[in-house]
PDBQT receptor file of N, H, CA, C and O in Angstrom, charges set to zero:
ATOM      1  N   UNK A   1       0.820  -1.192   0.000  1.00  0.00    +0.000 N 
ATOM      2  CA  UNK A   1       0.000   0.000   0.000  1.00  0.00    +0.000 C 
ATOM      3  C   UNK A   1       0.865   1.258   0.000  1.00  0.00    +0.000 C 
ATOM      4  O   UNK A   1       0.660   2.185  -0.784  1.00  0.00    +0.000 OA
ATOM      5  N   UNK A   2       1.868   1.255   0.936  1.00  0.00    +0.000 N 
ATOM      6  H   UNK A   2       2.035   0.503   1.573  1.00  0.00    +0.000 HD
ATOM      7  CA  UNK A   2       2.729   2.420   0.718  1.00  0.00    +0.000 C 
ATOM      8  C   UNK A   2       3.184   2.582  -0.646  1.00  0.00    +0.000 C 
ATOM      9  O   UNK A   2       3.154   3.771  -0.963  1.00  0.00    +0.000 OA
ATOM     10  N   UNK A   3       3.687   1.652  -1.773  1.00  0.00    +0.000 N 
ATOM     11  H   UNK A   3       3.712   0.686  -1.515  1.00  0.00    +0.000 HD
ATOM     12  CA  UNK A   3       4.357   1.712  -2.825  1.00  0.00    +0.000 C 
ATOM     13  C   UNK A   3       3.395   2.463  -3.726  1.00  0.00    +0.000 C 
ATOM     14  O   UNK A   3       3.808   3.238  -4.588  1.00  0.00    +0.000 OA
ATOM     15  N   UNK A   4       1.825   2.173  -3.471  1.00  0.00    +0.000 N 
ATOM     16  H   UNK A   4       1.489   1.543  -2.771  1.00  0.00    +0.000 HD
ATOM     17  CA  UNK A   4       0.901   2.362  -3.818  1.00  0.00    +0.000 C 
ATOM     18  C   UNK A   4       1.021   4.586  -4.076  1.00  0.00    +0.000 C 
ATOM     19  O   UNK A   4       1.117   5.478  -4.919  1.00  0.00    +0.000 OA
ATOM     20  N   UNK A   5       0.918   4.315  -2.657  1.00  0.00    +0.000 N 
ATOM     21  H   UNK A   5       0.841   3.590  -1.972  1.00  0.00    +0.000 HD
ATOM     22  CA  UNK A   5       0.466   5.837  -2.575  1.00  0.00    +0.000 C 
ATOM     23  C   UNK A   5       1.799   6.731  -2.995  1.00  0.00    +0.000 C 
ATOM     24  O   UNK A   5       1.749   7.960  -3.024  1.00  0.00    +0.000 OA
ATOM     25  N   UNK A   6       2.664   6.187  -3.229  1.00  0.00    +0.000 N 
ATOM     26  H   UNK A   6       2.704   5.188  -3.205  1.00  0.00    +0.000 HD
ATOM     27  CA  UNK A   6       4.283   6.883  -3.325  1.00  0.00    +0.000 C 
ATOM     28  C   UNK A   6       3.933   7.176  -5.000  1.00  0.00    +0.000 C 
ATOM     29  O   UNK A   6       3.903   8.277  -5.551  1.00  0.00    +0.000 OA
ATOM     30  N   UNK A   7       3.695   5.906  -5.579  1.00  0.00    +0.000 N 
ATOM     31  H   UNK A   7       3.719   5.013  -5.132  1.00  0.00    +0.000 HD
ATOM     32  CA  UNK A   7       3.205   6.381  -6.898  1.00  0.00    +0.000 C 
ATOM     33  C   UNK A   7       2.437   7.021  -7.625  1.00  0.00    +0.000 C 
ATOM     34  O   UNK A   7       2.651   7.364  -8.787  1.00  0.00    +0.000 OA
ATOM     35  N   UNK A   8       0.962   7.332  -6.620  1.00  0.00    +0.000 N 
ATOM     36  H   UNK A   8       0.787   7.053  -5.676  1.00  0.00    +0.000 HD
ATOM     37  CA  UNK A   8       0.229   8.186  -6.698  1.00  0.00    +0.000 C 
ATOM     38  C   UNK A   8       0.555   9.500  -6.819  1.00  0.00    +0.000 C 
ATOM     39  O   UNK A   8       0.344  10.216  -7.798  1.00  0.00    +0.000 OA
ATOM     40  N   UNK A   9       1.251   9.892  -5.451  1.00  0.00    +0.000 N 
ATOM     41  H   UNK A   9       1.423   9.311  -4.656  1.00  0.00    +0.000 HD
ATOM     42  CA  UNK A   9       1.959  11.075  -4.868  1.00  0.00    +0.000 C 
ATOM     43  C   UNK A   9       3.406  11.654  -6.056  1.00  0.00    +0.000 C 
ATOM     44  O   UNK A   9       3.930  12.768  -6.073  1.00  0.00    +0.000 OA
ATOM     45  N   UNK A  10       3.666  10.684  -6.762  1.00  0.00    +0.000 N 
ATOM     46  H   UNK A  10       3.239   9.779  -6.749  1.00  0.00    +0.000 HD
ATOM     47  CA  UNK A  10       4.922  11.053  -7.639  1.00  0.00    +0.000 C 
ATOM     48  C   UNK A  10       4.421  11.442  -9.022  1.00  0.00    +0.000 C 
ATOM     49  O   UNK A  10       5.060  12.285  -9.652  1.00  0.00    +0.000 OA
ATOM     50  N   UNK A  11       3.104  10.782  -9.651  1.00  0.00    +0.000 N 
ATOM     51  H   UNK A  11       2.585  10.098  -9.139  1.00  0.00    +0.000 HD
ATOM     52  CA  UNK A  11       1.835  11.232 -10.944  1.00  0.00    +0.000 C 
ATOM     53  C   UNK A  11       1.230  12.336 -10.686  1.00  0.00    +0.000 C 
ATOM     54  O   UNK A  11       1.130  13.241 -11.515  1.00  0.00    +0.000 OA
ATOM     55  N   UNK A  12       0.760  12.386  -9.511  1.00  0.00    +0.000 N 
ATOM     56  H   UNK A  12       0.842  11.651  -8.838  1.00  0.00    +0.000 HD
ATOM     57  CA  UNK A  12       0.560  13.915  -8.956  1.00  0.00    +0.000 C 
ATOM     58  C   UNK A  12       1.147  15.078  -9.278  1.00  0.00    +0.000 C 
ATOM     59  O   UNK A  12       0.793  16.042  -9.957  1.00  0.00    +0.000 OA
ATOM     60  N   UNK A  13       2.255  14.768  -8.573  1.00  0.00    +0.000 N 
ATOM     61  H   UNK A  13       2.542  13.985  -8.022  1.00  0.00    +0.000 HD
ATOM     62  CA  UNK A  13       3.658  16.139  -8.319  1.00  0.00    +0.000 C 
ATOM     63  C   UNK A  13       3.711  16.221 -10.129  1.00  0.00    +0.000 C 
ATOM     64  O   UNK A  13       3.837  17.287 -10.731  1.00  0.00    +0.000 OA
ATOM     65  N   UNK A  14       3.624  15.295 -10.592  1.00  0.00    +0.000 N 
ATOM     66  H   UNK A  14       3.521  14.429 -10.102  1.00  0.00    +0.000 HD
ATOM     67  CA  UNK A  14       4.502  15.082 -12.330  1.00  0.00    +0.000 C 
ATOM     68  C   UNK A  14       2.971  15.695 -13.162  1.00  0.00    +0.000 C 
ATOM     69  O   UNK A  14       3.076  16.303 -14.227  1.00  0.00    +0.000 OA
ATOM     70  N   UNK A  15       2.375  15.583 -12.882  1.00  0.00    +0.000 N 
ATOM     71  H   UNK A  15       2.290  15.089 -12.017  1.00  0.00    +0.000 HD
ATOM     72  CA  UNK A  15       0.838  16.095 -13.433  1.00  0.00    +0.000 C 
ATOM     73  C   UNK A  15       0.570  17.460 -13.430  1.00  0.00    +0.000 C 
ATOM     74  O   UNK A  15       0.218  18.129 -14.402  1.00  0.00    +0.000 OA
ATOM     75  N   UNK A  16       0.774  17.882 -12.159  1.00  0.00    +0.000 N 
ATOM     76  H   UNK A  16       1.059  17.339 -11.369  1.00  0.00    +0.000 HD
ATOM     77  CA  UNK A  16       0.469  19.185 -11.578  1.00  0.00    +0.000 C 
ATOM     78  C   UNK A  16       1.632  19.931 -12.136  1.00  0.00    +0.000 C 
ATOM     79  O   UNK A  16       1.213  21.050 -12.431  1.00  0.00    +0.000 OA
ATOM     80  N   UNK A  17       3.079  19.812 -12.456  1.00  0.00    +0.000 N 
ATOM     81  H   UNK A  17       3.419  18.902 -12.216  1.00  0.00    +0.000 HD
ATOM     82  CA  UNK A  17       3.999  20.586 -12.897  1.00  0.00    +0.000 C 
ATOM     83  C   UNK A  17       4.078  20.594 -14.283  1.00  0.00    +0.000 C 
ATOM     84  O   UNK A  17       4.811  21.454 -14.771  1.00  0.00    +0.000 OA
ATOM     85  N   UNK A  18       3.200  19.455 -15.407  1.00  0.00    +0.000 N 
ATOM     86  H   UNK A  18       2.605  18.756 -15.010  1.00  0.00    +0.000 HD
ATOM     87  CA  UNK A  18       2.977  19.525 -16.862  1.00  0.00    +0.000 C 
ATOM     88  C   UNK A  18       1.844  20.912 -16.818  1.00  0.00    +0.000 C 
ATOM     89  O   UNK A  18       1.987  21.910 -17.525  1.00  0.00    +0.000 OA
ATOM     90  N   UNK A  19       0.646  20.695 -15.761  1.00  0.00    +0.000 N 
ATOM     91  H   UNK A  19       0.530  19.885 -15.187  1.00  0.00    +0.000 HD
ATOM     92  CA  UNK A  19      -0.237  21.630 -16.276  1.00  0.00    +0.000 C 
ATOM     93  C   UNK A  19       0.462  23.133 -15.586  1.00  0.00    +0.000 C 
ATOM     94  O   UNK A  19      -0.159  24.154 -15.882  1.00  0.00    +0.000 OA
ATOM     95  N   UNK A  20       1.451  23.271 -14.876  1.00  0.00    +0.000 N 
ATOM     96  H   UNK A  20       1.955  22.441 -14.635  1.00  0.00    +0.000 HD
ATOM     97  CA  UNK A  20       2.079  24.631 -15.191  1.00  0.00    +0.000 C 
ATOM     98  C   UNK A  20       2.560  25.023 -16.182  1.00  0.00    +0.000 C 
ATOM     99  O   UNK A  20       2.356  26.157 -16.615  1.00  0.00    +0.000 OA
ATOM    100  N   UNK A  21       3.417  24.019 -16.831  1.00  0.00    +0.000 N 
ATOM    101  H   UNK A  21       3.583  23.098 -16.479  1.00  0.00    +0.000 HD
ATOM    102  CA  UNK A  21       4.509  24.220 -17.797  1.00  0.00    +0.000 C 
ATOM    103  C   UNK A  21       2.845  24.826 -18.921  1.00  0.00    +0.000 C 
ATOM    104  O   UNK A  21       2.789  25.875 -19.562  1.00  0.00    +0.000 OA
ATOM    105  N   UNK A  22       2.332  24.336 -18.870  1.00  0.00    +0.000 N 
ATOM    106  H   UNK A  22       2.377  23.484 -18.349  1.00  0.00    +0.000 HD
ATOM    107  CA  UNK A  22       1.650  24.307 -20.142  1.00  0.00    +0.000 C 
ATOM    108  C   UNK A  22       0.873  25.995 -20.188  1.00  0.00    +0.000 C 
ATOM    109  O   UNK A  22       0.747  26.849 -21.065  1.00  0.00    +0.000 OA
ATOM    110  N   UNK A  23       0.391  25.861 -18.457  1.00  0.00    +0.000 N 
ATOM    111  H   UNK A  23       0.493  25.166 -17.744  1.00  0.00    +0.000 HD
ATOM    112  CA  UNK A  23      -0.165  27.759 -18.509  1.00  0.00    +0.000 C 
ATOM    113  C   UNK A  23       0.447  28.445 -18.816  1.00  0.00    +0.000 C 
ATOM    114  O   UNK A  23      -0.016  29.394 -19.449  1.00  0.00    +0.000 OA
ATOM    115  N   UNK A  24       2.059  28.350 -18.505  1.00  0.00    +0.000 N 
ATOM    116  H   UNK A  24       2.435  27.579 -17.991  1.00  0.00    +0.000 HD
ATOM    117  CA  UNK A  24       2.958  29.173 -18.291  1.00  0.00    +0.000 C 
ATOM    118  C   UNK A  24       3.237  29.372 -20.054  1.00  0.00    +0.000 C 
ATOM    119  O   UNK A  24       3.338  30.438 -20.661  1.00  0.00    +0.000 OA
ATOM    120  N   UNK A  25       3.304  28.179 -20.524  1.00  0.00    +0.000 N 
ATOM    121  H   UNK A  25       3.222  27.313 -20.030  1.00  0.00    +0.000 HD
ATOM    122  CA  UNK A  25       3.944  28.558 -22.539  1.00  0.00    +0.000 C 
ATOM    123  C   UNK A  25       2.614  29.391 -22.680  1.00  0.00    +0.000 C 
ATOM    124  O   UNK A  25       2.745  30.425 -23.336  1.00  0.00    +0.000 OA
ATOM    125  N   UNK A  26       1.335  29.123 -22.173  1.00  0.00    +0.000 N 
ATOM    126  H   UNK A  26       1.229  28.284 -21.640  1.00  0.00    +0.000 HD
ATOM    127  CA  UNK A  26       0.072  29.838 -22.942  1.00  0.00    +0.000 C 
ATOM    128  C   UNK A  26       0.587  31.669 -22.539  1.00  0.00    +0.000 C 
ATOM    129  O   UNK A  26       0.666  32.737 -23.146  1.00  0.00    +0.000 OA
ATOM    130  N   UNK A  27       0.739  31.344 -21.683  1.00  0.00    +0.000 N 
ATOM    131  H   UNK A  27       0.675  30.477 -21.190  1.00  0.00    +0.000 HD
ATOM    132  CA  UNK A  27       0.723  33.113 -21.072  1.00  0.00    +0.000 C 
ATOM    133  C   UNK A  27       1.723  33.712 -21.945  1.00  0.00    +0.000 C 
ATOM    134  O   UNK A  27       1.517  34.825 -22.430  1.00  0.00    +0.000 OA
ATOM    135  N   UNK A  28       2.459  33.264 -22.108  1.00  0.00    +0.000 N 
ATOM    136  H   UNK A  28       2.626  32.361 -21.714  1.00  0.00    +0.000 HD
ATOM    137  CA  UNK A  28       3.854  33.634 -22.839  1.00  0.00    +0.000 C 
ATOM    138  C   UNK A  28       3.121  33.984 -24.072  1.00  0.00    +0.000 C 
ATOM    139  O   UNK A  28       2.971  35.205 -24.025  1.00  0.00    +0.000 OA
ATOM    140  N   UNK A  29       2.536  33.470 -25.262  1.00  0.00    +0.000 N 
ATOM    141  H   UNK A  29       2.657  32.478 -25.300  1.00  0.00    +0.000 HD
ATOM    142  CA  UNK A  29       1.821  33.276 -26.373  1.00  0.00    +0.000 C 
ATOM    143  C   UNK A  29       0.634  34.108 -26.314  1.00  0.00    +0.000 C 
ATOM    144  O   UNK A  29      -0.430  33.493 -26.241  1.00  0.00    +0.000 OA
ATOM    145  N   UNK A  30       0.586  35.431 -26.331  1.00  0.00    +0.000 N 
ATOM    146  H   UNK A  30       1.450  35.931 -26.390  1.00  0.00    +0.000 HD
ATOM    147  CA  UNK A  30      -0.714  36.175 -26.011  1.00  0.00    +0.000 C 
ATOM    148  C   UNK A  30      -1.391  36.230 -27.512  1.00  0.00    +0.000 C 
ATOM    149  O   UNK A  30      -0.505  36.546 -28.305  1.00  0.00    +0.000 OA
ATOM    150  N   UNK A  31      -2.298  36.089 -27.992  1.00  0.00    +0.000 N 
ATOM    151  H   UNK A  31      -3.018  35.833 -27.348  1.00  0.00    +0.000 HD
ATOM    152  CA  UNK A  31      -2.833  36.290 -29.244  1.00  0.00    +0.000 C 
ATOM    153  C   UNK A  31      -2.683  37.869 -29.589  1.00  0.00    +0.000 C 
ATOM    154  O   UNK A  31      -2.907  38.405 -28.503  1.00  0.00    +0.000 OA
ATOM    155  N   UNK A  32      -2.406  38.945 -30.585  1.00  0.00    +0.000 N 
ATOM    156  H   UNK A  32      -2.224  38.510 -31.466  1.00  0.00    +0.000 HD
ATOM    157  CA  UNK A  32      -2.172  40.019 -31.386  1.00  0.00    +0.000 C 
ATOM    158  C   UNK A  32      -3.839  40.647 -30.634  1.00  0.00    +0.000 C 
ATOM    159  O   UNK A  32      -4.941  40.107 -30.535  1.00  0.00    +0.000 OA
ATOM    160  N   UNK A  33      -3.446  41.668 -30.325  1.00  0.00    +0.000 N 
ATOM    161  H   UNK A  33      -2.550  42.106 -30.405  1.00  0.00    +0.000 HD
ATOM    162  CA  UNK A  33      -4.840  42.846 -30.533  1.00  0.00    +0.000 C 
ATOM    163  C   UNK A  33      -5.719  42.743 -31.561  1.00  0.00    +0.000 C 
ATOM    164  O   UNK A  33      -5.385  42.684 -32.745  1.00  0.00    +0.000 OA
ATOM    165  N   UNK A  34      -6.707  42.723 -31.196  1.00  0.00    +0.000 N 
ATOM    166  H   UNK A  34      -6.978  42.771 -30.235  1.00  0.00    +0.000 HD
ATOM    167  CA  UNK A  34      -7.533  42.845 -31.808  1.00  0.00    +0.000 C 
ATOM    168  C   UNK A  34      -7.982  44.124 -32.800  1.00  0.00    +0.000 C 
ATOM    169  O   UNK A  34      -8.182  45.211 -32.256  1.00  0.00    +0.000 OA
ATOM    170  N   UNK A  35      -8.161  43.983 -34.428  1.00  0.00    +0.000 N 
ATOM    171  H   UNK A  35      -7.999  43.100 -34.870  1.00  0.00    +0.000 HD
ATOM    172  CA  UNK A  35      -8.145  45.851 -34.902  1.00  0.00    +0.000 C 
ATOM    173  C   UNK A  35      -9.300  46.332 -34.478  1.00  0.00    +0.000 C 
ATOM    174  O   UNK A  35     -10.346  45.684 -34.494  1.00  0.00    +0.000 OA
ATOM    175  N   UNK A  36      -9.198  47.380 -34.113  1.00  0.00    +0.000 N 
ATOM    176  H   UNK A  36      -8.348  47.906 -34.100  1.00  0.00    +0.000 HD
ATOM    177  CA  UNK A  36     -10.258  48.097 -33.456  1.00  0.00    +0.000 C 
ATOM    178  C   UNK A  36     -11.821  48.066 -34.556  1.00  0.00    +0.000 C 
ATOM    179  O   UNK A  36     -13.027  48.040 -34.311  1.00  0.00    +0.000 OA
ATOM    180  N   UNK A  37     -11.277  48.079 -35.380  1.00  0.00    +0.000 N 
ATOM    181  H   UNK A  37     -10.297  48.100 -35.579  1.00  0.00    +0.000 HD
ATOM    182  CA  UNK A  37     -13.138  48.283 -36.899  1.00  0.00    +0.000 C 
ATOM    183  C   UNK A  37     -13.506  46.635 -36.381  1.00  0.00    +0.000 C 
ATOM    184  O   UNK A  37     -14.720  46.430 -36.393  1.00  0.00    +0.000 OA
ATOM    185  N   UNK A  38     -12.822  45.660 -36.017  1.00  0.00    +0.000 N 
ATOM    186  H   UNK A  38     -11.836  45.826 -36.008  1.00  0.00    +0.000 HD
ATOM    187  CA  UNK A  38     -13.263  44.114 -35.914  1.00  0.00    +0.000 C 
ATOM    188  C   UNK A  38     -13.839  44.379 -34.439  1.00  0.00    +0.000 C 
ATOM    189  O   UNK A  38     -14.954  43.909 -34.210  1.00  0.00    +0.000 OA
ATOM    190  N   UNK A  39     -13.421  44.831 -33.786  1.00  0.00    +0.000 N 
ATOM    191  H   UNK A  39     -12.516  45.212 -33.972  1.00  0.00    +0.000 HD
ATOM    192  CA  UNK A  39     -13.416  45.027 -32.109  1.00  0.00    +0.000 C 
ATOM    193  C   UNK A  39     -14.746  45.786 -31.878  1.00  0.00    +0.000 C 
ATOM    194  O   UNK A  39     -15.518  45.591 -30.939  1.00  0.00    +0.000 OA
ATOM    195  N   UNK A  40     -14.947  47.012 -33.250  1.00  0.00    +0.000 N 
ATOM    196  H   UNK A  40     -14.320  47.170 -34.013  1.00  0.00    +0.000 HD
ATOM    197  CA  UNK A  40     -16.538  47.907 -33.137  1.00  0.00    +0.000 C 
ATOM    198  C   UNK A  40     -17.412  46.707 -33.494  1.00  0.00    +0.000 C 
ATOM    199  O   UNK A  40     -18.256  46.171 -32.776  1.00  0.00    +0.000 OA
ATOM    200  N   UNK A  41     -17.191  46.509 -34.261  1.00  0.00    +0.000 N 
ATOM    201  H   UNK A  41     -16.505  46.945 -34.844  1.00  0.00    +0.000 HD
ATOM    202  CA  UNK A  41     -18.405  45.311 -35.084  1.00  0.00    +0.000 C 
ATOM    203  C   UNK A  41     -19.177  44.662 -34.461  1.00  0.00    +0.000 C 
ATOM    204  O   UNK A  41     -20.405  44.611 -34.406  1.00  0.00    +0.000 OA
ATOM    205  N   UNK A  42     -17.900  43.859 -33.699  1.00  0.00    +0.000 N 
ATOM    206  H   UNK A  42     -16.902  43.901 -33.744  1.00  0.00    +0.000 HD
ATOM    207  CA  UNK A  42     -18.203  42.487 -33.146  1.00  0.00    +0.000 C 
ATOM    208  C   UNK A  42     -19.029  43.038 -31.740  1.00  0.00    +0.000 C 
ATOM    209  O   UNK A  42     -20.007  42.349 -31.453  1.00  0.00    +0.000 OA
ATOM    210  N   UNK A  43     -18.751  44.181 -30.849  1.00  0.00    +0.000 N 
ATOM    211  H   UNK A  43     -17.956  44.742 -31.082  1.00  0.00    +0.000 HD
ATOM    212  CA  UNK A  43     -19.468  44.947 -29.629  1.00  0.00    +0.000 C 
ATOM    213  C   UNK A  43     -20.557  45.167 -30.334  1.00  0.00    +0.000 C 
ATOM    214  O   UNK A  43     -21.551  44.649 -29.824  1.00  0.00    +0.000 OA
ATOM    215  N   UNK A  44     -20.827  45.975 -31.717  1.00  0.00    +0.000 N 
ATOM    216  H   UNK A  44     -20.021  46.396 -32.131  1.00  0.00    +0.000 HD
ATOM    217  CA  UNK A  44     -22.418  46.577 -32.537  1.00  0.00    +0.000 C 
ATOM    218  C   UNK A  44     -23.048  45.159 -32.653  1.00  0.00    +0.000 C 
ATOM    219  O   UNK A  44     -24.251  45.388 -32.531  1.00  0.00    +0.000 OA
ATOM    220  N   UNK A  45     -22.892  43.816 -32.822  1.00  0.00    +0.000 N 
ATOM    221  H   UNK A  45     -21.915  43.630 -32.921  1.00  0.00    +0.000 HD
ATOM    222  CA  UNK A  45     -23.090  43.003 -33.127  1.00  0.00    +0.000 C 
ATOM    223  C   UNK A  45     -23.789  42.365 -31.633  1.00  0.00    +0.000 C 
ATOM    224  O   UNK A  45     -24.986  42.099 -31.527  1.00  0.00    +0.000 OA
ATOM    225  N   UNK A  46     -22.974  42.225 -30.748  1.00  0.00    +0.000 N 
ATOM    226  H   UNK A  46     -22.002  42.441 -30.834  1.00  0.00    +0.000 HD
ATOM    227  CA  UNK A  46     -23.000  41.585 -29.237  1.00  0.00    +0.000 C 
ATOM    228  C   UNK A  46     -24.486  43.011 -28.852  1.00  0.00    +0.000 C 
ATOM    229  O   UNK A  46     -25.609  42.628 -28.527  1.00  0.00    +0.000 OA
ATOM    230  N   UNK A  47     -24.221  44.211 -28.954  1.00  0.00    +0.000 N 
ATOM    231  H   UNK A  47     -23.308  44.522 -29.218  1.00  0.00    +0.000 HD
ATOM    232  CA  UNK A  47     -25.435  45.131 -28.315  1.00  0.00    +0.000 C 
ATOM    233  C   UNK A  47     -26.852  44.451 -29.627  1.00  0.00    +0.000 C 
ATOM    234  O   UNK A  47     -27.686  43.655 -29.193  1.00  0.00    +0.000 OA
ATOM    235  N   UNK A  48     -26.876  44.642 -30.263  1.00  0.00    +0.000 N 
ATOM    236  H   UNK A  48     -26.199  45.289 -30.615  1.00  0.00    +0.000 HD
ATOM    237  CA  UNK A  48     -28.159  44.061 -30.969  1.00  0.00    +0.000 C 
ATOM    238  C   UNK A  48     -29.229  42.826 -30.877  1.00  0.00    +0.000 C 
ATOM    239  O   UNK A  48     -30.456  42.728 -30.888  1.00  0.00    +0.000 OA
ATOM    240  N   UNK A  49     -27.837  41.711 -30.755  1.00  0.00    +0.000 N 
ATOM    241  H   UNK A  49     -26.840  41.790 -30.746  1.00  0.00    +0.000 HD
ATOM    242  CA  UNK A  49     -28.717  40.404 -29.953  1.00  0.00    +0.000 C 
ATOM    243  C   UNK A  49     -28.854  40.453 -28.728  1.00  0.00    +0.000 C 
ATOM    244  O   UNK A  49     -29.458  39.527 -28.186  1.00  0.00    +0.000 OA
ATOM    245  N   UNK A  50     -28.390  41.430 -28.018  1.00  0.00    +0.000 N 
ATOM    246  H   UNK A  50     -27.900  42.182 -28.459  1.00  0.00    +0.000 HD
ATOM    247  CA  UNK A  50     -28.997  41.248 -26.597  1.00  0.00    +0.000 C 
ATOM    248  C   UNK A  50     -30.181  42.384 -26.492  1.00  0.00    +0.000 C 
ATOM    249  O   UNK A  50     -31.039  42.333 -25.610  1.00  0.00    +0.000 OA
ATOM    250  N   UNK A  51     -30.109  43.833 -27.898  1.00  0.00    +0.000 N 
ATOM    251  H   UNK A  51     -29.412  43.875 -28.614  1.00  0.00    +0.000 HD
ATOM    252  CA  UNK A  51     -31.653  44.168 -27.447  1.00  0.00    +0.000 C 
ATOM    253  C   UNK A  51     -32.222  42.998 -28.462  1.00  0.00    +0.000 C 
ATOM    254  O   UNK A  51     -33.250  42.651 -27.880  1.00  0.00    +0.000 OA
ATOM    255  N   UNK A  52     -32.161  42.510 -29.193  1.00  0.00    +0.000 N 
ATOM    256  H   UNK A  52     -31.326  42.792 -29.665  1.00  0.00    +0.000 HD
ATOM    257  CA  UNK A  52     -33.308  41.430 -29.569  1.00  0.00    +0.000 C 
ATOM    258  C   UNK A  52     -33.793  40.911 -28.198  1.00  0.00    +0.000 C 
ATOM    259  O   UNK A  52     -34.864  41.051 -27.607  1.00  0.00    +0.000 OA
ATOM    260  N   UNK A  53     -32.686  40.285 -27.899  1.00  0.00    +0.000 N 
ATOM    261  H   UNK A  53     -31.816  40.171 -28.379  1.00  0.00    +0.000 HD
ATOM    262  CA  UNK A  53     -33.207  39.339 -26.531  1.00  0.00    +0.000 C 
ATOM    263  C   UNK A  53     -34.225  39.927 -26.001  1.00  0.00    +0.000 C 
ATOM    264  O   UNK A  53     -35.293  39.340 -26.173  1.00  0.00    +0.000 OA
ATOM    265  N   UNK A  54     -34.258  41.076 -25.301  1.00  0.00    +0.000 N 
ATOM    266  H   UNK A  54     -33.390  41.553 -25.161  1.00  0.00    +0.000 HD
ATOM    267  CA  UNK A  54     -34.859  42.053 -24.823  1.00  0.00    +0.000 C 
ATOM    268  C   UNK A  54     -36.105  42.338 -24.869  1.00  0.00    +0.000 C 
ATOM    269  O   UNK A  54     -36.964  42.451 -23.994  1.00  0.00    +0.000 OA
ATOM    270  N   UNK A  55     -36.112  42.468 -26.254  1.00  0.00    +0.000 N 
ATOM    271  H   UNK A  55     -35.414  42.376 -26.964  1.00  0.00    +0.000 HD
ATOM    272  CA  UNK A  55     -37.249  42.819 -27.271  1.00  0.00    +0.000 C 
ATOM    273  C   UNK A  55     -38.725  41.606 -26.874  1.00  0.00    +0.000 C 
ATOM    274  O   UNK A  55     -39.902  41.699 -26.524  1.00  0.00    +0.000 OA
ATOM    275  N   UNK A  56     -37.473  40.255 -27.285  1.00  0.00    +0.000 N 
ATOM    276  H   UNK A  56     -36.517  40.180 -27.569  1.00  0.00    +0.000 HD
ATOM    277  CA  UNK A  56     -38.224  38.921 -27.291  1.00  0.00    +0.000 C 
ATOM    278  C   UNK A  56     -38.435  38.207 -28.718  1.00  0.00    +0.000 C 
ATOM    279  O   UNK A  56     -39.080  37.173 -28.890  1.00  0.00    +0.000 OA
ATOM    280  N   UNK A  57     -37.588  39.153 -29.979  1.00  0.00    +0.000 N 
ATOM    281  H   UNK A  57     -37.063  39.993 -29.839  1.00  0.00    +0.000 HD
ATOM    282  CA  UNK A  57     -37.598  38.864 -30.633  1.00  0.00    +0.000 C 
ATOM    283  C   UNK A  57     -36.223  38.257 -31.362  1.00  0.00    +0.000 C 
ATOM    284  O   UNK A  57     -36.074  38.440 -32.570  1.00  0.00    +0.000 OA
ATOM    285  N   UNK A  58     -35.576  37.786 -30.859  1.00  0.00    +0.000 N 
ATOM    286  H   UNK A  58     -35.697  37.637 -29.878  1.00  0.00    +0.000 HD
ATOM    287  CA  UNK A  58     -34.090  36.797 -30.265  1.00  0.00    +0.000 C 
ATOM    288  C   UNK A  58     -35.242  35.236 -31.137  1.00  0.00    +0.000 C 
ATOM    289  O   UNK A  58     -36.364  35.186 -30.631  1.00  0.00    +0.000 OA
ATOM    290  N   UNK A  59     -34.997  34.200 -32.211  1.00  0.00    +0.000 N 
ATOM    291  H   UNK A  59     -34.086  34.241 -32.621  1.00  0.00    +0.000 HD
ATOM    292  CA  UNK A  59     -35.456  33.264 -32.394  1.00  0.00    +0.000 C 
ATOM    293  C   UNK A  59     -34.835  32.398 -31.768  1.00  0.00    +0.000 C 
ATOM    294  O   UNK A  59     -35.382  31.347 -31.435  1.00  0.00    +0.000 OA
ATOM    295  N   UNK A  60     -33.462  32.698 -31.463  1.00  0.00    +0.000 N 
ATOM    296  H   UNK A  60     -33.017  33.552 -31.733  1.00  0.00    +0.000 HD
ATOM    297  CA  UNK A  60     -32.832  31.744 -30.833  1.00  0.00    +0.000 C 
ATOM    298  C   UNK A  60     -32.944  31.079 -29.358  1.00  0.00    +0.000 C 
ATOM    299  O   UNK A  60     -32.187  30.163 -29.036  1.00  0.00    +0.000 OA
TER     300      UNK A  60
């Protein structure tokens, strides 16, 4: 049982330090800004279906 839990405890430690490594390359890797005319759009776009929603006239 001890050998048991030693191996547990060692997949663990080895698990938990892949999913750093892995946040850590993401953070590093930020995706480019967004251009601002894509950035209006997509907000004019996001305010409209939510007054649809609103409205009640949202089909979705």
């Amino acid at each position: 049982m001890i050998g048991h839990n030693t191996r547990m405890r060692d997949w663990l430690s080895s698990a938990q330090a892949a999913r750093i490594e892995d946040i850590g390359r993401g953070i590093s890797r930020r995706s480019p800004p967004l251009d601002p005319e894509l950035k209006r759009r997509r907000d004019e776009a996001e305010q409209r279906r939510q007054l649809r929603e609103l409205i009640g006239a949202d089909p979705y």
